[in-house]
N, C-alpha and C positions, 0 to 999 in steps of 0.2 A: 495435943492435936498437931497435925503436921502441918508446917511454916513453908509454902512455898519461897524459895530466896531467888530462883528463875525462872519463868515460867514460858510456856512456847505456843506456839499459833493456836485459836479459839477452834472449838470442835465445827463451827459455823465455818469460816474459815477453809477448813479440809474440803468440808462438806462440799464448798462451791469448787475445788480443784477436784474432788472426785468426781461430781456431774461431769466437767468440761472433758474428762476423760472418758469416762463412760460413752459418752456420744461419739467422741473419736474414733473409741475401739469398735462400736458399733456399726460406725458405717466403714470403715478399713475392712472388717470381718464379711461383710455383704457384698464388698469390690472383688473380696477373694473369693467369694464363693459363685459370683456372676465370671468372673473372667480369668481364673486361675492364673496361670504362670506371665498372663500379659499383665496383671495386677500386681504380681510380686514384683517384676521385676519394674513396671511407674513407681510402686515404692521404695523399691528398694535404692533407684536412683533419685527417688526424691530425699528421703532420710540418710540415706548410707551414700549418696555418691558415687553408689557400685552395678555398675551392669556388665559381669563378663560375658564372658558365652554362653557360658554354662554355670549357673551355681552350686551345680555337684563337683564335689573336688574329685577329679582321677586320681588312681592309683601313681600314676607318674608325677604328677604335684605332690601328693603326702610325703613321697617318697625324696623328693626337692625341698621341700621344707623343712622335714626331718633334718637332712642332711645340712641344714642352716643353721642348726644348732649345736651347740658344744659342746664335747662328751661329759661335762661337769653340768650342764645343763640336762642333758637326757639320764644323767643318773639322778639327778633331785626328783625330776617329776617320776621315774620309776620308783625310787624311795616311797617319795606320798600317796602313789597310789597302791603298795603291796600294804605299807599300814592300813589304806581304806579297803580294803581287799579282806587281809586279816581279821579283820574289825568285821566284816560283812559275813565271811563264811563263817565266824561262830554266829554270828546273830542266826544265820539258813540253819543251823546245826542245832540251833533251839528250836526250832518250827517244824515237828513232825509230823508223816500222817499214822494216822491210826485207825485201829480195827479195831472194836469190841463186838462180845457178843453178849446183848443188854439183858436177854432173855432166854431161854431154850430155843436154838433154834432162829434167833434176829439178829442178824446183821450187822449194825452201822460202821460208818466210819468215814473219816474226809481225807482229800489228797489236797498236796499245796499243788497248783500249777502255778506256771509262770504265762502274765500276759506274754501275749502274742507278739504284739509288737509296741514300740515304745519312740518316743520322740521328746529328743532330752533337748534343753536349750543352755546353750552356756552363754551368760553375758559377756561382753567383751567392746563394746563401741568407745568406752570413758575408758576402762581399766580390760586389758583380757585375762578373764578370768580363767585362767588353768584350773585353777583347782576343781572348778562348779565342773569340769570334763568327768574328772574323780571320783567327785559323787554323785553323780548321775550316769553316766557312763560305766564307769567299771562296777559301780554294784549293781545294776541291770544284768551286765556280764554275770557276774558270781552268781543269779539267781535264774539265770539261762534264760532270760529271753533270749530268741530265736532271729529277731530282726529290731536291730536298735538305728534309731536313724538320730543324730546329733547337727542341729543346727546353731550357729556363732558369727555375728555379725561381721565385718569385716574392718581392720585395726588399722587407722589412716592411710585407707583406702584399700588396704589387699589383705587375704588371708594371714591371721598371727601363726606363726612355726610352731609358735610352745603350745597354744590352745587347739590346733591342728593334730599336734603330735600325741597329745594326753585325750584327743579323742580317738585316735587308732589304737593306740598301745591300750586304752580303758577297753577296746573291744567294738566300736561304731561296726557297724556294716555298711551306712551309708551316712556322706559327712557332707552339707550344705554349708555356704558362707552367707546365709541371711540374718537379719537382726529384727531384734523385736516382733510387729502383732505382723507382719508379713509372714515370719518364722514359725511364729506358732500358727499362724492361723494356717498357712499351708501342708504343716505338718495333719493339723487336725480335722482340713475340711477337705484335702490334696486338690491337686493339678492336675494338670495333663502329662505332668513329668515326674511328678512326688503322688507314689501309693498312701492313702493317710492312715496313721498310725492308729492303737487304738488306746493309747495312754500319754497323756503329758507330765514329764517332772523338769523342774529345776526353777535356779530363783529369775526376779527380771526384777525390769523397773516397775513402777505403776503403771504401765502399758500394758507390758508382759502381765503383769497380776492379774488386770482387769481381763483379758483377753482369755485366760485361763478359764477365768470365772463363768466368763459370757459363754466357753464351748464346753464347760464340764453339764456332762447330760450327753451331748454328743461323743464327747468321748472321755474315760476316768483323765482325773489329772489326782496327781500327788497330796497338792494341800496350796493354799493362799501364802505364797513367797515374795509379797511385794518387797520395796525399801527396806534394808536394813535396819534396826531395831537392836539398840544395846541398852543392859543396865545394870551398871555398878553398884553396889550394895556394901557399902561400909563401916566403922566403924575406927576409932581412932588408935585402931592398932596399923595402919597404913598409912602414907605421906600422901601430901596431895599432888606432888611430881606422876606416883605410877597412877591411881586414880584418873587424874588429868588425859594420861596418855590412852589410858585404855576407853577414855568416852571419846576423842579425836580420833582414836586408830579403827573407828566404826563410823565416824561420821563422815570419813571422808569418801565413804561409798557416790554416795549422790549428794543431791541439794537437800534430799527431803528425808534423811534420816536419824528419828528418834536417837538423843543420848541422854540417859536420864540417872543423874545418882540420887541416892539414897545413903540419908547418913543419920548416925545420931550425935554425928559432931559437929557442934554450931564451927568451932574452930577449924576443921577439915572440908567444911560446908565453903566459908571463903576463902580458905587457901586454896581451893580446886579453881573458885572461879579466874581468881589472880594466878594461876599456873594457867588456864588455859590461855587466858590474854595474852602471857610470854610466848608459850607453844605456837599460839596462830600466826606470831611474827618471826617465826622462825620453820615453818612445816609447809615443805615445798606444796601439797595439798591443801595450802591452806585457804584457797578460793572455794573450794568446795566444801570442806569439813567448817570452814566459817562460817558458811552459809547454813547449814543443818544446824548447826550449835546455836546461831542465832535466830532462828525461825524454830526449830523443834528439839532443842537444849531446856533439863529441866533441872533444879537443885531445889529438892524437896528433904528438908530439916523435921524428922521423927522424934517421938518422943523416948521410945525404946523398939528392942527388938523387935516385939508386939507387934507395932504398929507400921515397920520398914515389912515384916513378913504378910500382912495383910495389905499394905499399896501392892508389894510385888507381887503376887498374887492376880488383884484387881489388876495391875497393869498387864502382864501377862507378855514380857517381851521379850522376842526373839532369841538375846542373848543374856544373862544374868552372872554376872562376875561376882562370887561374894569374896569378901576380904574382911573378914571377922575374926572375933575369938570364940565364934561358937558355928561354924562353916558347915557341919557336920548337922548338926540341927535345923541349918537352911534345907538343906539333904534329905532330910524325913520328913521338911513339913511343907516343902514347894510343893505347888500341885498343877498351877500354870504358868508354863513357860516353853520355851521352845528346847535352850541346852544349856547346864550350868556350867561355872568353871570355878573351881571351889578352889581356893587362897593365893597366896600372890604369886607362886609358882608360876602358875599355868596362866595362860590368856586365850580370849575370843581368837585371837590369829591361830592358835593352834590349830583350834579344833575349825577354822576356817583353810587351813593350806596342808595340817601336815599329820597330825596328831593320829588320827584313822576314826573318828565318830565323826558323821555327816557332816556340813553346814547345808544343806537345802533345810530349812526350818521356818516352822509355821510364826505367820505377824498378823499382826492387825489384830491381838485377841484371841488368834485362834487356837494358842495353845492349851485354849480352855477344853479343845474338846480334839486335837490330835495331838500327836507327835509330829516328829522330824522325819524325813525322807530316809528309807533302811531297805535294805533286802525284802524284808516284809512286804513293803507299800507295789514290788512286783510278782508278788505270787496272789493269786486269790485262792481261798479254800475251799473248795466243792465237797460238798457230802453226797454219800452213796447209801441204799441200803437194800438187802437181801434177806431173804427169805427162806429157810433151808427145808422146812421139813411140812406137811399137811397141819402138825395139831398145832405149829405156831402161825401159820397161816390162817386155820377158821379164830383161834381165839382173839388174835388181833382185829383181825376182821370185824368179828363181832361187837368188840369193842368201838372198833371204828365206824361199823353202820349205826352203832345209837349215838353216838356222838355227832355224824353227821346229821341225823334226823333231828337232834338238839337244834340244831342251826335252820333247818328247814329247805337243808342240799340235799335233795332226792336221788339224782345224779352219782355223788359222792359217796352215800349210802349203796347204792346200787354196784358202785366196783370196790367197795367192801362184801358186799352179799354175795357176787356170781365165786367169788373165792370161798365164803363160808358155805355156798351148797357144793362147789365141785372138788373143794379138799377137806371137807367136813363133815358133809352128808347130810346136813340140817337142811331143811325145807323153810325158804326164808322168803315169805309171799313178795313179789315185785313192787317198789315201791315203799315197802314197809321196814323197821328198825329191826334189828336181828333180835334172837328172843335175849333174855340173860341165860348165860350158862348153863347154872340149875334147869332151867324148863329145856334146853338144847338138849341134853340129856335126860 
């Protein structure tokens, strides 16, 4: 039975910071939609300390900021995003549409479109997050939406170059300096100066999350991207040095983010805790990744694989690092989680800055029942269907008025019927189910 050895805030606990939040996002979301742009921008200088002129960036700024960067710099982040780019148009190149023809004469078939328009949020007020431009941005791009609008708070006090840069070069058509539920919410409810979009992706804090939450209906959003969410999954073929580093190199997102291993070594179980102690006195992050480790830091002692692959599972987080002798068999038998990163090779940073698979990835659980942010999450698939010739026209028909009359759709029945008399010839009283075949004939 599994030994908690740390364990981290009570579900009661959350519970009460999720309410205080909730009501937050709530009335912030009603300010902006009473008073648009005079709203954003109370907020914007009340949280962010930023009121320019104008919070859409000109082409003449992008172009100033860019040029604030260093040719060694604008080759990295061109680097990261042709792998996510990569990575994105084969995922488009699996997603086909198709035509069948199911029956003599029927039609069907669906087309991928791409939403219309899209309103990507990149974090940036603690850390600017470049990379969240990359996958939010540039795979919108690959998947041809038509009008991408990218908002990112603004980085002690004025627009970041780098998160600036990686949102022109990903493909923005329109690039605001706002942060948090101002950001989205402007994107999603608009102003008198922002058209609103009709999709939200990327990740945020618990503001951003809840915000998301509160306007999906109004408009699609990607999937629930609060706080980061990491979990190592080990075994004592790994030291507790990399371990260590890999629950601290995710916690130092926020205050409130999930690091949890799993092991089934009592021996790698303490030497992680006592590696992290040394880490935190030495990790220039370590006010904050201290603080997540110590409020929602778990070291949960399993008793075999078994039983590390059913918590992971139940736990369902964000990101899952395994480092076993049987890595491969995590592979086949995960079923929720957001994205794996299979043996000590590779790490969460990867597939966070550079690697080319997303990090916009689903928390809170919710990888029970999506994936992670892909090309995919902006096309939607429409079906079509047609009708080529009279005898597959009455036969379906036919079919379909007694089917409808099964339900008691009169209605229904009746634009199956006006088809089976005027391409079929059959006499099919108003009102009533069409005959069976045999008696049609």
């Amino acid at each position: 039975m599994a030994e908690h050895l740390k364990t981290a805030k009570s579900q009661a606990d959350r519970a009460e910071a999720d309410a205080r939040v909730r009501a937050t996002v709530e009335e912030i979301l009603k300010d902006i939609e009473a008073r648009g742009d005079a709203a954003v921008r109370d907020l914007s200088e009340r949280f962010d300390g930023y009121a320019p002129e104008s919070f859409r960036v000109s082409q003449g700024e992008i172009d100033a900021l860019i040029g604030a960067l260093s040719e060694r710099e604008l080759a990295d982040i061109r680097f990261a995003q042709e792998q996510v780019r990569n990575f994105a148009r084969v995922q488009r190149e699996s997603m086909r549409d198709v035509e069948v023809e199911t029956l003599p004469g029927v039609i069907l078939g669906h087309k991928n479109i791409p939403v219309q328009s899209v309103g990507c949020y990149v974090p940036g007020g603690k850390f600017p997050m470049v990379a969240s431009a990359h996958m939010s941005v540039a795979t919108a791009s690959v998947a041809g939406v038509p009008r991408i609008v990218a908002c990112t708070p603004p980085f002690k006090g004025r627009p970041n170059p780098a998160v600036i840069a990686a949102m022109h070069l990903g493909g923005a058509h329109e690039i605001y300096v706002m942060g948090g539920i101002q950001a989205v919410g402007a994107m999603a409810i608009g102003t008198q100066t922002l058209e609103p979009v009709h999709m939200l992706v990327g990740p945020g804090n618990a503001y951003v999350a809840e915000a998301k939450r509160q306007l999906f209906g109004r408009v699609g959003i990607d999937l629930f991207a609060g706080p980061t969410e990491t979990m190592v999954i080990a075994d004592d073929t790994v030291d507790a040095e990399m371990v260590a580093t890999d629950l601290l190199g995710q916690a130092e997102h926020g205050y409130d983010s999930p690091a949890v291993l799993l092991t089934t070594s009592r021996r790698l179980a303490e030497a992680v805790l006592v590696e992290i102690d040394r880490l935190l006195t030495i990790l220039p992050t370590a006010e904050t990744a201290g603080a997540s480790w110590r409020d929602y830091g778990e070291v949960i002692l399993c008793d075999d694989h078994d039983e590390m692959l059913r918590l992971a599972n139940e736990i369902a987080s964000e990101h899952v690092q395994v480092m076993t002798d049987r890595d491969d068999w995590y592979l086949e038998h995960m079923h929720s989680y957001g994205a794996l990163f299979l043996g000590p090779r590779t790490n969460v940073a990867n597939g966070d800055k550079v690697i080319g698979t997303n990090h916009t990835l689903p928390t809170r659980k919710a990888g029970r029942y999506t994936g992670g942010l892909w090309v995919g999450k902006f096309l939607k698939t429409h079906s079509y269907q047609r009708i080529l010739t009279d005898a597959a026209a009455t036969m379906v028909g036919e079919y379909g008025s007694r089917l409808c009359m099964q339900e008691g759709f009169v209605g229904h029945a009746e634009q199956c019927n006006i088809r089976v008399r005027r391409y079929g010839g059959v006499n099919v009283p108003y009102g009533a189910g069409a005959p069976h075949r045999d008696a049609a004939e």
